[in-house]
KERO-81509 format. One line per field, with one value per residue: residue number from 0; chain; x, y, z of N, C-alpha, C, O in turn. Coordinates in steps of 0.2 Angstrom, whole numbers, always signed. Example, Ala and Ser with C-alpha at 12.3 -4.5 7.8 and 13.67 -1.06 7.14 Angstrom:
resi <- (0; 1)
chain <- (A; A)
nu <- (+66; +64)
nv <- (-28; -11)
nw <- (+39; +35)
cau <- (+62; +68)
cav <- (-22; -5)
caw <- (+39; +36)
cu <- (+66; +64)
cv <- (-16; +0)
cw <- (+39; +39)
ou <- (+71; +67)
ov <- (-17; +6)
ow <- (+42; +40)
This chain:
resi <- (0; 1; 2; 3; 4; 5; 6; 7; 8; 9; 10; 11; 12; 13; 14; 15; 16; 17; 18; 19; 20; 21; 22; 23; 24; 25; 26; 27; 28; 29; 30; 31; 32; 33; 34; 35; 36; 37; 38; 39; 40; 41; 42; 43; 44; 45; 46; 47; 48; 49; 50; 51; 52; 53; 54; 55; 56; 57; 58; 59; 60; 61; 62; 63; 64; 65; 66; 67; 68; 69; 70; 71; 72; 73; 74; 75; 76; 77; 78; 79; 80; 81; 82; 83; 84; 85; 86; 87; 88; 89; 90; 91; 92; 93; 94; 95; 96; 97; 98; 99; 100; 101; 102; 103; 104; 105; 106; 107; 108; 109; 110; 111; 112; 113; 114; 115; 116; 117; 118; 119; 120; 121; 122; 123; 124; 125; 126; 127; 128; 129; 130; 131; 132; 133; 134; 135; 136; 137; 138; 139; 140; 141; 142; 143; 144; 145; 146; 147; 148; 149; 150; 151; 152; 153; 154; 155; 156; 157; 158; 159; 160; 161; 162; 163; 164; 165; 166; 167; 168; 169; 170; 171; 172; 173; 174; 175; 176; 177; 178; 179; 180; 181; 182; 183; 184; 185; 186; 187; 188; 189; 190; 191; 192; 193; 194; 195; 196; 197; 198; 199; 200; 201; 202; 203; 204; 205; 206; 207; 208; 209; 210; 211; 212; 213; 214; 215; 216; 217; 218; 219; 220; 221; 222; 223; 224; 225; 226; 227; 228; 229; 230; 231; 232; 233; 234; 235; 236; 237; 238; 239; 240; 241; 242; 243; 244; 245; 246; 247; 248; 249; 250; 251; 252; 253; 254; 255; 256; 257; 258; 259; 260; 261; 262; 263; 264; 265; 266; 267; 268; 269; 270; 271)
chain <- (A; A; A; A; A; A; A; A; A; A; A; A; A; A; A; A; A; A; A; A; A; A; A; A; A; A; A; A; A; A; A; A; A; A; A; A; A; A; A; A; A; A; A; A; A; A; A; A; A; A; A; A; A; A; A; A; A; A; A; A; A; A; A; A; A; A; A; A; A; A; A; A; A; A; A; A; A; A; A; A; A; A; A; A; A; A; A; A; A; A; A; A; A; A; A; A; A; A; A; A; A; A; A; A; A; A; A; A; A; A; A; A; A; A; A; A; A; A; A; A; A; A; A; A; A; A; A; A; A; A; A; A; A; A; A; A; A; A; A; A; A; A; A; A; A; A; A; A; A; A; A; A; A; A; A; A; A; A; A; A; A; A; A; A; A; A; A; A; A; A; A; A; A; A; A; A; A; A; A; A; A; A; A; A; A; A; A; A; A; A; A; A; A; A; A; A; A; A; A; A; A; A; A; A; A; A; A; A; A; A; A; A; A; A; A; A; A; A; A; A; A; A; A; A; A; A; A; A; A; A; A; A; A; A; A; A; A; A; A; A; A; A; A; A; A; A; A; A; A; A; A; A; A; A; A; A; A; A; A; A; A; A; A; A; A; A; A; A; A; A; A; A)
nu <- (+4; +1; +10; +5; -9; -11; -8; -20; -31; -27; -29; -42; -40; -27; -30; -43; -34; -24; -32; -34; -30; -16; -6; -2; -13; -24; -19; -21; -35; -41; -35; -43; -56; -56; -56; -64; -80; -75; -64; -64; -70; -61; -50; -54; -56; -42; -39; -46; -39; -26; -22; -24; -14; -3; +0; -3; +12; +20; +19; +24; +35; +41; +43; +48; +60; +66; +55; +53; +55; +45; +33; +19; +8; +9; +7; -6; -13; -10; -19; -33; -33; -37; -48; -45; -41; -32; -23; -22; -19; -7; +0; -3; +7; +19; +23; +25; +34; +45; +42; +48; +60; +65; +62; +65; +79; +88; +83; +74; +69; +76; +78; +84; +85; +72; +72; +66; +51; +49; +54; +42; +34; +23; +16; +11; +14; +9; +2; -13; -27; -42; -41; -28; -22; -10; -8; -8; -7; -11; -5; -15; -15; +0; +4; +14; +18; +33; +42; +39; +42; +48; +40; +34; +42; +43; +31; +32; +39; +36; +24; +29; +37; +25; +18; +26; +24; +14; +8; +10; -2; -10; -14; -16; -17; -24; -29; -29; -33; -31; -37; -40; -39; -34; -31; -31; -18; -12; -16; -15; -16; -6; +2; -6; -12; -3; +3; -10; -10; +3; -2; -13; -9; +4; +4; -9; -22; -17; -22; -34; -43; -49; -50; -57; -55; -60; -63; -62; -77; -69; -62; -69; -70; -58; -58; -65; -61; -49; -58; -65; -52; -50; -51; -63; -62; -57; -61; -74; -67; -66; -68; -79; -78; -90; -88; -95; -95; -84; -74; -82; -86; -72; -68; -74; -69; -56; -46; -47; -36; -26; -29; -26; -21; -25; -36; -46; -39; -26; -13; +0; +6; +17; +31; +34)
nv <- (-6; +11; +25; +37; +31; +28; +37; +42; +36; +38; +49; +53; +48; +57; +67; +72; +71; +80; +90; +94; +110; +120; +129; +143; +141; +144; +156; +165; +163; +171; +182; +185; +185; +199; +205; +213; +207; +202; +199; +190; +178; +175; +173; +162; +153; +151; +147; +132; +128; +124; +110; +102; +107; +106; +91; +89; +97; +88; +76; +79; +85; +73; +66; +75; +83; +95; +103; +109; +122; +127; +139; +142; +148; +146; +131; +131; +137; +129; +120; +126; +126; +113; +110; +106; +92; +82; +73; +77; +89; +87; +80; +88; +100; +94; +91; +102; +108; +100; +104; +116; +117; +112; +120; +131; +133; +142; +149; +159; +169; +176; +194; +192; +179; +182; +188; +191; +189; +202; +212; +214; +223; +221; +219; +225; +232; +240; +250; +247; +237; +239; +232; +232; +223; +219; +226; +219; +220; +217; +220; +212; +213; +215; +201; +189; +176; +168; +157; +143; +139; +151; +160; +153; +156; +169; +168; +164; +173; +186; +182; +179; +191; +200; +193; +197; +209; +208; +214; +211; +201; +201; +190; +187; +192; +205; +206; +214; +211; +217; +215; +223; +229; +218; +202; +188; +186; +188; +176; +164; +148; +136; +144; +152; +140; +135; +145; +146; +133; +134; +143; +140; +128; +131; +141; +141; +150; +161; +172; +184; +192; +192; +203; +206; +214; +227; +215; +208; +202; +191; +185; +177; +164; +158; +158; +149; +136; +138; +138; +126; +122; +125; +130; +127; +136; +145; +151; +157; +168; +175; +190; +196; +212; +224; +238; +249; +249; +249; +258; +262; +250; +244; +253; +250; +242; +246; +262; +277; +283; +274; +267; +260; +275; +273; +267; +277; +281; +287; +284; +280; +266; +256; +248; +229)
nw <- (+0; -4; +1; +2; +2; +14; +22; +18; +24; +40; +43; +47; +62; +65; +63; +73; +84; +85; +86; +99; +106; +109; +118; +114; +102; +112; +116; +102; +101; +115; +111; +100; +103; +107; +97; +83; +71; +62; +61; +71; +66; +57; +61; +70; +59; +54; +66; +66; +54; +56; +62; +52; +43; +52; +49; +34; +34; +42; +33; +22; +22; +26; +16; +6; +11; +9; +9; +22; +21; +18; +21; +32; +28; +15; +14; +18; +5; -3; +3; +4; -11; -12; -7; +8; +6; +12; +5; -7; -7; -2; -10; -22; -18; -17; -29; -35; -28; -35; -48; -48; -41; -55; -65; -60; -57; -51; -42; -46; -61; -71; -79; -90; -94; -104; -113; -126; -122; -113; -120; -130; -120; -113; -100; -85; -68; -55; -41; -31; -27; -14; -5; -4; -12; -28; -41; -56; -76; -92; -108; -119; -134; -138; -136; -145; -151; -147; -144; -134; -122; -118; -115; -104; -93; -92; -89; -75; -72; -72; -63; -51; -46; -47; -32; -25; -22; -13; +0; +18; +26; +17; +4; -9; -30; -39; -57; -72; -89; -104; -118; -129; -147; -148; -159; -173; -175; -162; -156; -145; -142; -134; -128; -119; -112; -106; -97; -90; -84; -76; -69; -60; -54; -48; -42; -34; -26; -27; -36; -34; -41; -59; -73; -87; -102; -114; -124; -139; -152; -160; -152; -143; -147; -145; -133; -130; -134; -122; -111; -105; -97; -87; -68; -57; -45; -51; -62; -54; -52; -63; -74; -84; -92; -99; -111; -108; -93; -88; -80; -69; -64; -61; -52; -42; -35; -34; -29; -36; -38; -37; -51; -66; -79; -90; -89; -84; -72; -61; -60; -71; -84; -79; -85; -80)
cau <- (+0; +7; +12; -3; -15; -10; -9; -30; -33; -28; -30; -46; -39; -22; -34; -42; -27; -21; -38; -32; -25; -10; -8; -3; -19; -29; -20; -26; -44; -41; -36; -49; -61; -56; -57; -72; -83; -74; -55; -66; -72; -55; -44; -58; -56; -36; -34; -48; -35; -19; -19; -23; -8; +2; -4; +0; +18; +22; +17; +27; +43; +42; +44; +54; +63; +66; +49; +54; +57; +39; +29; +11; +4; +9; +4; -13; -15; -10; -23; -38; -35; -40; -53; -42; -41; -22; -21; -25; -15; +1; +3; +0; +13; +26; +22; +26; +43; +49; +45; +52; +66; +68; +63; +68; +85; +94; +77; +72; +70; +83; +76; +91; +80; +67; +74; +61; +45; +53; +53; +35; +31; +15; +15; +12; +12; +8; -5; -14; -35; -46; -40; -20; -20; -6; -13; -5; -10; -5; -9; -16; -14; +5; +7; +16; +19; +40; +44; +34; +47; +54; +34; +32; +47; +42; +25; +35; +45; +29; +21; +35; +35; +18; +17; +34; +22; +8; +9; +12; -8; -14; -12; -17; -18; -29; -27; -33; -32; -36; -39; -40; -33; -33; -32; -27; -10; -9; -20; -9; -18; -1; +4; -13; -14; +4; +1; -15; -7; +6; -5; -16; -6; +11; +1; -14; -24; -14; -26; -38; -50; -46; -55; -54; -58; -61; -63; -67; -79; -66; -58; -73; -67; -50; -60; -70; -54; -47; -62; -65; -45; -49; -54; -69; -62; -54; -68; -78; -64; -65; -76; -79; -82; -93; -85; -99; -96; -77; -71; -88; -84; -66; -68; -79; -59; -47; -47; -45; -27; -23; -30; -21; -24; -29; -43; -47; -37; -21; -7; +4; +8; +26; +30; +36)
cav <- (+0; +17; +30; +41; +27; +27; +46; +45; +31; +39; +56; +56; +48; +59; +75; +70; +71; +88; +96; +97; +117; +121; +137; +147; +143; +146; +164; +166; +165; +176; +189; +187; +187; +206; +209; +214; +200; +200; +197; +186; +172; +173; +169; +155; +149; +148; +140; +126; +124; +124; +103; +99; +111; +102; +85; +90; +98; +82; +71; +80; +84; +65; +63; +80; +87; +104; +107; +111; +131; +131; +142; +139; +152; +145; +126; +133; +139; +121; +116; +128; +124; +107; +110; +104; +86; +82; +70; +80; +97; +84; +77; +96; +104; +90; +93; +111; +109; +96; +109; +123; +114; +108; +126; +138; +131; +146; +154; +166; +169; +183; +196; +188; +172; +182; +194; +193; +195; +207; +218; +215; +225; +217; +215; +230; +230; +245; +252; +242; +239; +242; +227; +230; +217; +222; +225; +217; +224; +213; +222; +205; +213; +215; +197; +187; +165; +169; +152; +142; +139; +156; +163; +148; +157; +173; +171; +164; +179; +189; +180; +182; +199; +200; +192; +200; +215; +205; +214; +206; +200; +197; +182; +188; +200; +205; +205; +217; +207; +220; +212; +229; +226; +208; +199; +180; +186; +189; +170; +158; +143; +131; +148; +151; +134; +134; +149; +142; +127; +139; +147; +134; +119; +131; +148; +140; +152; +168; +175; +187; +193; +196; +208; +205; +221; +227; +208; +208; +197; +185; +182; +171; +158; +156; +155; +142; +133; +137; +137; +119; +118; +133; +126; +131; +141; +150; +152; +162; +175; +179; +194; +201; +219; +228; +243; +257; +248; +250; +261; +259; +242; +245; +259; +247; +238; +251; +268; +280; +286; +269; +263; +264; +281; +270; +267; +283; +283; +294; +280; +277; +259; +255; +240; +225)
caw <- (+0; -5; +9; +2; +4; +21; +27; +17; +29; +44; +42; +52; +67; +68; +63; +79; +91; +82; +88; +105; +107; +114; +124; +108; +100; +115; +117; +99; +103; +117; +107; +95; +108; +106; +89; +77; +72; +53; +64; +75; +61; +53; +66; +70; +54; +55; +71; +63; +50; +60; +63; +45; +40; +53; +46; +30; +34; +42; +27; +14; +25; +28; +7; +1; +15; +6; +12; +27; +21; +16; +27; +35; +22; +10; +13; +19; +1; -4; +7; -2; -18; -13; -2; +11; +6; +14; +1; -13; -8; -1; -19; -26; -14; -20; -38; -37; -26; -40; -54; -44; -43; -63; -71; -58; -53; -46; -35; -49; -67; -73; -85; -97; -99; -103; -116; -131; -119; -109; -126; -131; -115; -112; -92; -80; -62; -50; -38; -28; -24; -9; +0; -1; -13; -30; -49; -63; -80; -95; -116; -126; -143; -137; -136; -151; -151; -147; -140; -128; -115; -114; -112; -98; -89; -93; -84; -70; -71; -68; -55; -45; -47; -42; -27; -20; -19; -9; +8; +23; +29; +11; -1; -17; -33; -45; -64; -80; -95; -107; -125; -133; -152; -150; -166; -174; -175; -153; -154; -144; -137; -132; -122; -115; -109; -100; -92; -85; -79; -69; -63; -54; -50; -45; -39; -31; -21; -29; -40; -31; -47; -65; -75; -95; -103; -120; -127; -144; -151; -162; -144; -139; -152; -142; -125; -131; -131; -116; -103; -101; -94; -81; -63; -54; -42; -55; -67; -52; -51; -69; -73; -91; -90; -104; -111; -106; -88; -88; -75; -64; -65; -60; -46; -34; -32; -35; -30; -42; -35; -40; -56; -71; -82; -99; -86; -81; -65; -59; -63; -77; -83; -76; -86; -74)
cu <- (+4; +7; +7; -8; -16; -12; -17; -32; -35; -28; -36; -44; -31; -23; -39; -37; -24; -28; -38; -28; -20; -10; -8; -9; -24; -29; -22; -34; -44; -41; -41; -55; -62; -58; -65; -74; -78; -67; -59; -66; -65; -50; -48; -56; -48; -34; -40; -45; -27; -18; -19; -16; -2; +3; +3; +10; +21; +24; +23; +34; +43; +44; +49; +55; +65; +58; +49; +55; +51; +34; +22; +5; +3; +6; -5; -18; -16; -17; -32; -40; -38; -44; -53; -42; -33; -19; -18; -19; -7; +4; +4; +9; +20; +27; +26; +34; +48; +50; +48; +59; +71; +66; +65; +74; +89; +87; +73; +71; +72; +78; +81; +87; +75; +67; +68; +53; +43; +49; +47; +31; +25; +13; +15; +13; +13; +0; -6; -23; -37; -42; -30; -18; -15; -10; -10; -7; -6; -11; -10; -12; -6; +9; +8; +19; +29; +44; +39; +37; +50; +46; +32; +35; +44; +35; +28; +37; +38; +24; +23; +36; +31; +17; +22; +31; +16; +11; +7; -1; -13; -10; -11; -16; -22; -25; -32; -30; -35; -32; -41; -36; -32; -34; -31; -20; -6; -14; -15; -11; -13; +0; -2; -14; -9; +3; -3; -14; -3; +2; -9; -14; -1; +9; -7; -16; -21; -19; -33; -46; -44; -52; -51; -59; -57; -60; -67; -70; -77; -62; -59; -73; -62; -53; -64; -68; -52; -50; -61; -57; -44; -53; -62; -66; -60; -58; -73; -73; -62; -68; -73; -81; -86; -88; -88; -99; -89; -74; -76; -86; -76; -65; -72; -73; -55; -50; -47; -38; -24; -24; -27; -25; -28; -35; -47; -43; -31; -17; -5; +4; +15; +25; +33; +43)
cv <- (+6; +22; +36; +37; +28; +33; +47; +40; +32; +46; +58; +56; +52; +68; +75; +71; +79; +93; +97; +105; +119; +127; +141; +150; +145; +154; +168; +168; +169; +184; +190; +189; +196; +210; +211; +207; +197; +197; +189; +178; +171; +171; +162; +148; +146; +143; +131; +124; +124; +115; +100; +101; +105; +95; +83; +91; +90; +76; +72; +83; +78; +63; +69; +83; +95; +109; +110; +119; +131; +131; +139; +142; +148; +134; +128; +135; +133; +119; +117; +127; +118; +105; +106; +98; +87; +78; +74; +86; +93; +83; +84; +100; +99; +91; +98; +110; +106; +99; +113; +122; +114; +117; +131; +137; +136; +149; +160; +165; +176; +186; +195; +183; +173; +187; +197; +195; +199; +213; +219; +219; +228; +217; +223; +229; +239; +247; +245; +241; +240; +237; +228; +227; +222; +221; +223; +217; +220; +214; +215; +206; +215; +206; +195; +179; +170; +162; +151; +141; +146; +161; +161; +154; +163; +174; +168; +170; +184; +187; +182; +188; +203; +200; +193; +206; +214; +209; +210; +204; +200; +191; +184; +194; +201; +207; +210; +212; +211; +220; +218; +228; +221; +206; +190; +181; +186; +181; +167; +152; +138; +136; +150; +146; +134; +140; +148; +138; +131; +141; +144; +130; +122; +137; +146; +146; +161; +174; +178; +186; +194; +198; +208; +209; +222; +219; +208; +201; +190; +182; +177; +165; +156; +154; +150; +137; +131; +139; +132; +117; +124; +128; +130; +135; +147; +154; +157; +167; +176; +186; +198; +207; +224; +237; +250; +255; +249; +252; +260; +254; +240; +249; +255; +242; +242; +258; +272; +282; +278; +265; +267; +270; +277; +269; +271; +285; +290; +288; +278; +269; +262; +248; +235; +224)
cw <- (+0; +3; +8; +4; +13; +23; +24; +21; +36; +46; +46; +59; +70; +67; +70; +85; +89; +86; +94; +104; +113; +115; +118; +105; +105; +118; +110; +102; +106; +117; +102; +97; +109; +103; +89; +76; +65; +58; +68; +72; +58; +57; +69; +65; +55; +60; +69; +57; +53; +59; +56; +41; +43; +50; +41; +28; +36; +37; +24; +15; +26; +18; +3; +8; +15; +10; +19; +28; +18; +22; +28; +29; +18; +9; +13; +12; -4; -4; +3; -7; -19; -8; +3; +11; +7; +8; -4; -13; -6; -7; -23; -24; -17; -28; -39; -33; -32; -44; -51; -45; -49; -65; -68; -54; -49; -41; -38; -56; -67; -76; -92; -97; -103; -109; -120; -127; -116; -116; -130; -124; -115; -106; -89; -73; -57; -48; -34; -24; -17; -4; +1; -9; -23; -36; -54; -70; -86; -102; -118; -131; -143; -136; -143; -148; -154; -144; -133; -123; -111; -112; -105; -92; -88; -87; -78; -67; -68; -63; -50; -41; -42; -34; -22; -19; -16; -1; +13; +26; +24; +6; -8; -21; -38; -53; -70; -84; -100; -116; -131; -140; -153; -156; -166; -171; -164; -153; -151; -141; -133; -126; -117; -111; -103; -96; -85; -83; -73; -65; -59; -49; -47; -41; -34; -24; -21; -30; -36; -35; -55; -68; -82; -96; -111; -126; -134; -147; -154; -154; -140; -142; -147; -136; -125; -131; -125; -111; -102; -95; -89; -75; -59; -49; -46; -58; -64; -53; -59; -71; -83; -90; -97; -103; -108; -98; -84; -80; -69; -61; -59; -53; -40; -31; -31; -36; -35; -44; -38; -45; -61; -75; -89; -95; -84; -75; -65; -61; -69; -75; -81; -79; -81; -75)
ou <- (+10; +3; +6; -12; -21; -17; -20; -38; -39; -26; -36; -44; -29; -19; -38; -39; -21; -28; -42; -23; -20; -15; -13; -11; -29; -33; -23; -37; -48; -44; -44; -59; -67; -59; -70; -72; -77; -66; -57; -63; -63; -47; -44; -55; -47; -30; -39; -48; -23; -13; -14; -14; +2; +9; +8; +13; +23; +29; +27; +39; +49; +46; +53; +51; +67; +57; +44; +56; +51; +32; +19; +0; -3; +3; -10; -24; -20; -21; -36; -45; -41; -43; -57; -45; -28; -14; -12; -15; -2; +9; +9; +14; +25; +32; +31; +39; +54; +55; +54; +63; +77; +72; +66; +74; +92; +89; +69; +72; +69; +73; +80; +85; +72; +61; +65; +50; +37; +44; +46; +25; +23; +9; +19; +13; +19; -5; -3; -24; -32; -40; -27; -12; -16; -15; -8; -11; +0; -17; -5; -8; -4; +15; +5; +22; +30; +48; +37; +34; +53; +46; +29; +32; +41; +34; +26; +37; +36; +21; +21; +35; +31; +15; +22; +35; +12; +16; +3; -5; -19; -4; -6; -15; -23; -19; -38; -24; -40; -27; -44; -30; -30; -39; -31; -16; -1; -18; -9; -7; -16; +0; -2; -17; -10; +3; -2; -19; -5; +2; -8; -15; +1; +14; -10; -13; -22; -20; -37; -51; -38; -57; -45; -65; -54; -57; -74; -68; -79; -59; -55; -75; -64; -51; -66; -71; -51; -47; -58; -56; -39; -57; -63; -71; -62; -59; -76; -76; -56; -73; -68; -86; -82; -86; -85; -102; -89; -73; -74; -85; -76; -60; -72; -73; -52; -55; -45; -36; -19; -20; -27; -31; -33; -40; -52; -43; -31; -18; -9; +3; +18; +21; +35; +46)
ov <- (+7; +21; +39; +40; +28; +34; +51; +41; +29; +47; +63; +61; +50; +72; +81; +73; +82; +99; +102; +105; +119; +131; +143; +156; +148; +158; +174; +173; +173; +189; +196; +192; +199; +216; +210; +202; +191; +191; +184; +173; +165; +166; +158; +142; +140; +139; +126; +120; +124; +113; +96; +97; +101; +93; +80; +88; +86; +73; +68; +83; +77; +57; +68; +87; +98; +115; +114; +122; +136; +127; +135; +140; +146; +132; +126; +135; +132; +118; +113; +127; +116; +100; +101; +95; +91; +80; +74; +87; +97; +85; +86; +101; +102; +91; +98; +112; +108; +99; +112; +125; +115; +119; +137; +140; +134; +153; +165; +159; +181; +182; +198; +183; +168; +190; +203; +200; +201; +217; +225; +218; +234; +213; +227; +223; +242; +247; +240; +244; +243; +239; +227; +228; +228; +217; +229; +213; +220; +212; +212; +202; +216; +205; +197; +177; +174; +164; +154; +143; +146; +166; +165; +156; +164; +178; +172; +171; +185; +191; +185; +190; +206; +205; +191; +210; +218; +207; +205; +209; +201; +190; +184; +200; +196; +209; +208; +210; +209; +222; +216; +226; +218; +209; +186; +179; +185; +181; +167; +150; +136; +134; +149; +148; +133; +138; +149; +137; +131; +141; +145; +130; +119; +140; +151; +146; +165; +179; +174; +183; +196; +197; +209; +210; +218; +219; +208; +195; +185; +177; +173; +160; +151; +149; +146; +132; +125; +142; +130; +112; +126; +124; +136; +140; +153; +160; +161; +172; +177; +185; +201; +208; +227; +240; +255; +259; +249; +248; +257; +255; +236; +247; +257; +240; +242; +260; +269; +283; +279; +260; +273; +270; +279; +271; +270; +291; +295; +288; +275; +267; +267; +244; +238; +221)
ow <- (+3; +8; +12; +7; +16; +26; +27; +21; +39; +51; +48; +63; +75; +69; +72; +90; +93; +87; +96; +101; +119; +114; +116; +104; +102; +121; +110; +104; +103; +120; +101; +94; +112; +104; +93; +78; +64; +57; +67; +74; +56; +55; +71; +66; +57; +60; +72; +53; +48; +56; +54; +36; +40; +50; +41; +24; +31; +38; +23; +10; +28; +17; -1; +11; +20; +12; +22; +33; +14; +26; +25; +27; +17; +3; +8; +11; -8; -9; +0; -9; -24; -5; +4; +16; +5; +6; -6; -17; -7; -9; -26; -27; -19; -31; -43; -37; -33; -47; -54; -49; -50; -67; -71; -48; -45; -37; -35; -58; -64; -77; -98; -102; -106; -110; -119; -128; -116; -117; -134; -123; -117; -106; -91; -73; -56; -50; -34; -19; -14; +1; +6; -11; -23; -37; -57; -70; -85; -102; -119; -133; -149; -136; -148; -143; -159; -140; -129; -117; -106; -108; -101; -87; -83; -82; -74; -61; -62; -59; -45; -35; -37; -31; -16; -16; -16; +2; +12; +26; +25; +6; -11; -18; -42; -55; -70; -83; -103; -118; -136; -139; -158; -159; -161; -167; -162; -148; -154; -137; -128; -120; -111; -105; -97; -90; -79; -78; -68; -59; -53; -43; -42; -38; -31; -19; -16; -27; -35; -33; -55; -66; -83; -94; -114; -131; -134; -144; -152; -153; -137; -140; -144; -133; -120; -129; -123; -107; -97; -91; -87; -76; -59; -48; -45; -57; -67; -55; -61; -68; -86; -86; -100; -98; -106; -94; -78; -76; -64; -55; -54; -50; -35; -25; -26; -40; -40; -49; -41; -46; -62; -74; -91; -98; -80; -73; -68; -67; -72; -70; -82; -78; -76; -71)
């Protein structure tokens, strides 16, 4: 019997024994018992995911040792993606240490890996919406099929990016996607697809909202394509926004002081 069969076997009764609180957790409560009701339910929520995290950390430092330098955040994020099954988000989190490993061998992707989509500068990022969280701003009709491996990297390169300006007591960020100009010639379905793999299986739980904006109607061919391979969590944080709805649309997230000027706001693009 495999060493997952086993940790789905006894995962009830060592999630059991984990539900006992240790003083730490009991001086959580304490302090929450202080908070607002919004602090109250959230810090409720965390310490009824504390044993499952432990579980899980157990499990997957017992098979990659490396895991040992991944944070509690960050399993927890594991954990949501897979609507905390330990099995399910154990196998993810190992998956992703192994890629991490094979394609991003020194801890980074340089912008020398990255030369040709660097120069299509198609990626923004500045500003940041109502919650904290950081904006990511990427032209479509700016894209061009320039190699599929050095795109993969590329959207690594921009995640990274991204989520190194997640402040401290947020997770995620939100995304314009704005398909203004789009044509065949920016079609790329092999790179659409990989992106979208990155993004689930090695980013799970990143993705706040995205917001696809001026989407012309040849566009909806390509999405017809590549919806079925989008997950349901992902699928609610998508939002098309109509053009006469635009900024409206845009202003119930992000200040004005914060949203880019092509949208009305007070911000230049900064490319990434």
């Amino acid at each position: 019997m495999s060493t997952m069969v086993v940790l789905s076997s006894n995962v009830n009764d060592h999630y059991k024994e984990e539900r006992s609180m240790d003083r730490k957790e009991e001086a959580l409560l304490v302090e929450a018992s202080h908070a607002d009701n919004n602090d109250i339910q959230e810090s409720s929520s965390e310490l009824e995911e504390l044993p499952k995290i432990r579980l899980m950390r157990a499990f997957v430092e017992a098979q990659d040792p490396s895991s040992k330098e991944v944070d509690d955040p960050t399993i927890r994020r594991f954990l949501r993606a897979r609507d905390f099954d330990i099995s399910q988000a154990s196998a993810m989190l190992l998956k992703y240490l192994k890629w991490r490993r094979t394609f991003v061998p020194n801890g980074f992707i340089s912008a020398s890996e990255v030369p040709n989509q660097i120069a299509q500068n198609k990626m923004f990022l500045q500003g940041s919406d109502k919650k904290g969280r950081p904006i990511a701003v990427v032209l479509g009709n700016r894209h061009f099929q320039d190699g599929l491996q050095e795109f993969k990297r590329f959207v690594v390169y921009g995640l990274d990016k991204t989520c190194a300006r997640i402040p401290p007591g947020q997770e995620k960020f939100i995304a314009i996607g704005d398909l203004e100009g789009w044509g065949y010639s920016n079609s790329d379905i092999r790179g659409y697809l990989g992106a979208l793999s990155i993004l689930q299986d090695y980013y799970p739980e990143r993705l706040g909202k995205m917001f696809i904006v001026h989407a012309p109607l040849v566009f909806m061919t390509v999405w017809k394509i590549v919806y079925p391979f989008i997950d349901n969590k992902t699928k609610k944080k998508i939002v098309f926004v109509e053009n006469k709805m635009l900024k409206s649309t845009l202003l119930e997230e992000i200040d004005e002081s914060q949203l880019p000027e092509i949208y009305g706001g007070q911000l230049p693009l900064v490319p990434i």
